[in-house]
C-alpha positions, 0 to 999 in steps of 0.5 A: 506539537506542530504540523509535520510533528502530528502527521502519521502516514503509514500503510497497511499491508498483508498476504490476502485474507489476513485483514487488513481492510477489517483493520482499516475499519476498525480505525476508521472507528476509532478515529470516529469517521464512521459509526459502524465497521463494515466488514469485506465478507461477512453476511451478517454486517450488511455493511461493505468495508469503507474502502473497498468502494469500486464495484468490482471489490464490493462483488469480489469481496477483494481489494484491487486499488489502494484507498486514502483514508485520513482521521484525527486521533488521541489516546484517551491517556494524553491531552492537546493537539491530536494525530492527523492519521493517513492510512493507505490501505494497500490491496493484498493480491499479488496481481496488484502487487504494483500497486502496493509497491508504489503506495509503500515509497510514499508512507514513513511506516507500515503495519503488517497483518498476520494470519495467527492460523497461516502465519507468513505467507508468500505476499508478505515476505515480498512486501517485507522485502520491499519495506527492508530496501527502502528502510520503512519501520514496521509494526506486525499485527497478528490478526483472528486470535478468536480463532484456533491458531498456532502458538505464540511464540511459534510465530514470534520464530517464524516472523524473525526467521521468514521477514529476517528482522527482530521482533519484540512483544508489546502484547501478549495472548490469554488462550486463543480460539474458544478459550480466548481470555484477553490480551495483556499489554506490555506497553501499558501494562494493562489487561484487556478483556475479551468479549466478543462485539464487532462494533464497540470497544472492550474494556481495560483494567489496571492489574498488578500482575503478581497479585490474586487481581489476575486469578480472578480476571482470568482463572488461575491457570492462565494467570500462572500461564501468562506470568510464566510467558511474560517472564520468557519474553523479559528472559528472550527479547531485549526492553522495547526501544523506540530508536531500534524501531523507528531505525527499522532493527525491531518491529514490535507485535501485537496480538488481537481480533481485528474483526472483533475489534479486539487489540486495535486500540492499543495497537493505534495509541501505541502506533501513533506515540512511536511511529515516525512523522514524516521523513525527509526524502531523496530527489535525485538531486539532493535529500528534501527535508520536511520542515524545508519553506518551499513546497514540493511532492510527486504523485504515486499514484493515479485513479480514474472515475472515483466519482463515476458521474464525472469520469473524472481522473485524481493523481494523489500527491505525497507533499514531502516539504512547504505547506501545500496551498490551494490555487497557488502556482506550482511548476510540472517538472515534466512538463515545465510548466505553472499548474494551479489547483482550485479544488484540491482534495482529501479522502475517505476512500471514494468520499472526498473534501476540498482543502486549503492546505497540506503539510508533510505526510499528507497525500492531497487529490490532484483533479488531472486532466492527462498532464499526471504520470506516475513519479511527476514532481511538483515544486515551487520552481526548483528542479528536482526529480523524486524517483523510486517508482518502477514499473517491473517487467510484465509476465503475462501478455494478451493482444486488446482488441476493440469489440465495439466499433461504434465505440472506439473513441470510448474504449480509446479513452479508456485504455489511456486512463487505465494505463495512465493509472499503471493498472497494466503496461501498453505495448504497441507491436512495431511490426503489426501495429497491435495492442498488446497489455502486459500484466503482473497476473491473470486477475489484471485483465478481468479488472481491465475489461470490467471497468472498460464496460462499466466505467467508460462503457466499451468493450474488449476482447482478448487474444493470445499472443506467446510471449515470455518477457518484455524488456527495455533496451538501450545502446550507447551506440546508435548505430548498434540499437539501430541494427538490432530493431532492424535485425528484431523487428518483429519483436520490437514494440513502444511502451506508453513514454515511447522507449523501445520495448524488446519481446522476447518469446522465449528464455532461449530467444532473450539469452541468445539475444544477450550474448549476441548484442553486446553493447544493448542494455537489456532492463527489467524494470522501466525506471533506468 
């Protein structure tokens, strides 16, 4: 198995609630990078869950960034090299919804939690969406199956019908809530039994299922219960095909108590054996393929102060081909100029290691200085351009405001990191000169003024502004792009890059200005 074969880089994504960062936990356990699991609310785990390591998300028990987390893996049940893991576990919040949709153009798959009580909620339809556009294959776990919930093969209905793709059984449940036996795995076709522990791992028996073995383990009602189930799935769903899976036709379902660790491990040996290795990527240009001899990677995402004693800004590179290696020379598209990188780094969350080498799948830290933005390629000289990193069309918008003037170089600075991290979007009014951020939900400004105060130690305060939409406009004719900021001035603001921004009021004020401006281009999203 060589590099780019072993590499698995998926994220993990959900409604918020259903899990996904007790998950993370948990496989973090697995992969023995801690010893116990932290937990995001839970009173009796004085523990916080590795990855939710900003103060804000220890307070609000919340995820609000993404988090880069790596462990090597192998089932007990094979020999050789292990799996080098990359889990990206992604916020739930749809205020953070950015966020998440930016981390899922630099994994090759996604896990997705579901709540076995809710089912499918509103974040996860969206996010499946985004995962159907760009062709990620998916794996669904349906989650707290130690808690009263709906039928299996209700939900089994509801997740084909409401994420319209195929699904097809690997696991299935003995009982749930207080009469939670176990689950039996498809896959492996072992029985696990079911004691509820929070930081060790069940135990597993080989069972033939039509023998008395399964009345014994599991009582004779549910032993009838469960071979009846296991015949409807074999009568329902078609055998389970990896090419259908990796293609991104069926997702396969597992069942299991991520909090009481239970229907992980088969999840994780069965992930690591059928998920994709990394994939070849589109440059605007051409397809990169992974086992090409030349680097290349582009940055999705940036985080200032991951180390708060050094105030210091990390932009993580996806490599998409070439072997990454340290204090090589290598070219900033953007910028057009030789960078080289002495302390590259990889994470566990906040907790990072310098490395001399990354390969396909890997997501290496970056230190940046300011030269990052988010979508910036790196190659060995070639020009490429990888794209597939929008900003959308902000729906909530309040004027910024400097609160302390002895600290404006501060909170100067501040925005501009936070900016640059695509936390918000930075509009400045041409008219009046003023800041105004514009935001996907209400929860962004309340992150944005905490880490202004607690991170860069400025204040800010906020005033209303009415505004419906923000959109970037464009004009083949200059002259017709010249009248229409001349006839809007008020409305007309610069985003952070410099592109004309149009402001709209209103629904009425923005159609209105479509029907009369025939020849400028109205965009929701900023890439065009």
């Amino acid at each position: 198995m060589n590099e780019i074969q072993r590499r698995r880089t998926f994220a993990i994504i959900s409604h918020p609630d259903a899990g996904k960062t007790t998950l993370t936990e948990k496989f973090l356990l697995f992969g023995g990078q801690i010893q116990v699991a932290g937990a995001v609310k839970n009173n009796k785990i004085r523990k916080t869950a590795t990855s939710d390591w900003m103060d804000i998300e220890k307070q609000r028990g919340i995820s609000v960034s993404t988090s880069v987390m790596e462990f090597d893996y192998l089932p007990d049940s094979e020999t050789g090299n292990p799996y080098k893991v990359n889990i990206l576990d992604t916020p739930g919040h749809q205020d953070f919804a950015e966020d998440t949709y930016r981390t899922l153009t630099a994994v090759d798959s996604a896990i997705i939690v579901v709540d076995g009580a809710k089912g499918v909620e509103a974040q996860t339809r969206k996010l499946m969406e985004v995962c159907r556009m760009r062709n990620t294959p998916v794996i669904i776990f349906i989650n707290k199956m130690d808690r009263e919930g709906r039928d299996p093969f209700d939900l089994l209905d509801e997740l084909e019908e409401e994420l319209q793709i195929k699904v097809r059984p690997l696991s299935w449940p003995i009982g749930q809530g207080a009469r939670f036996k176990g689950v039996y795995n498809i896959y492996e076709q072992q029985l696990n039994l079911f004691t509820p522990n929070k930081q060790r791992v069940t135990e597993k028996i080989a069972v033939d299922i039509q023998s008395h073995h399964l009345d014994e383990h599991v009582g004779e009602r549910e032993a009838r219960q469960l071979r009846d189930d296991l015949e409807l799935i074999d009568g329902v769903y078609p055998d389970f095909d990896v090419e259908t899976y990796r293609s991104a036709e069926v997702a396969p379902v597992f069942f299991g108590s991520a909090l009481n660790n239970f229907g992980v491990q088969e999840l994780l040996n069965c992930f690591v054996e059928i998920a994709p290795s990394p994939k070849p990527t589109q440059a605007e240009e051409r397809m990169v393929q992974p086992d090409e001899s030349k680097f290349t990677g582009f940055i999705f995402k940036i985080t200032a102060n991951i180390d708060p004693n050094h105030r210091s800004c990390i932009a993580f590179c996806k490599v998409c081909s070439g072997k990454f290696v340290r204090n090589q020379p290598y070219l900033h598209i953007r910028l057009g100029k030789t960078v080289r990188f002495s302390s590259p780094t990889q994470f566990m969350a906040q907790r990072k290691s310098t490395i001399d080498e990354a390969y396909p799948g890997d997501i290496v830290g970056l230190p940046d200085n300011g030269i990052f933005k988010i979508g910036d390629t790196l190659t060995e000289g070639e020009q490429l351009h990888f794209r597939g990193l929008p900003s959308f069309s902000p729906e909530m918008f309040k004027y910024i405001e400097n609160d302390d003037p002895m600290k404006s170089k501060q909170f100067q600075k501040g925005i501009e990191q936070l900016m640059n991290e695509g936390v918000a979007q930075l509009f400045v009014n041409q008219f009046n000169g003023r800041r105004i951020i514009g935001t996907v939900g209400q929860l962004q400004f309340e992150v944005i003024q905490y880490r202004l105060e607690n991170e860069y130690n400025a204040k800010c305060r906020w005033e209303p502004v009415h505004l419906y939409k923000a959109c970037w406009v464009e004009a083949d004719d200059v002259a017709e792009l010249e009248n229409f900021k001349k006839r809007k001035y008020q409305y007309m603001a610069k985003d952070i890059e410099g592109r004309d921004v149009f402001l709209a009021d209103s629904g009425y004020v923005l159609s209105m200005a479509q029907e009369d401006f025939k020849g400028i281009k109205f965009h929701f999203t900023s890439e065009f």
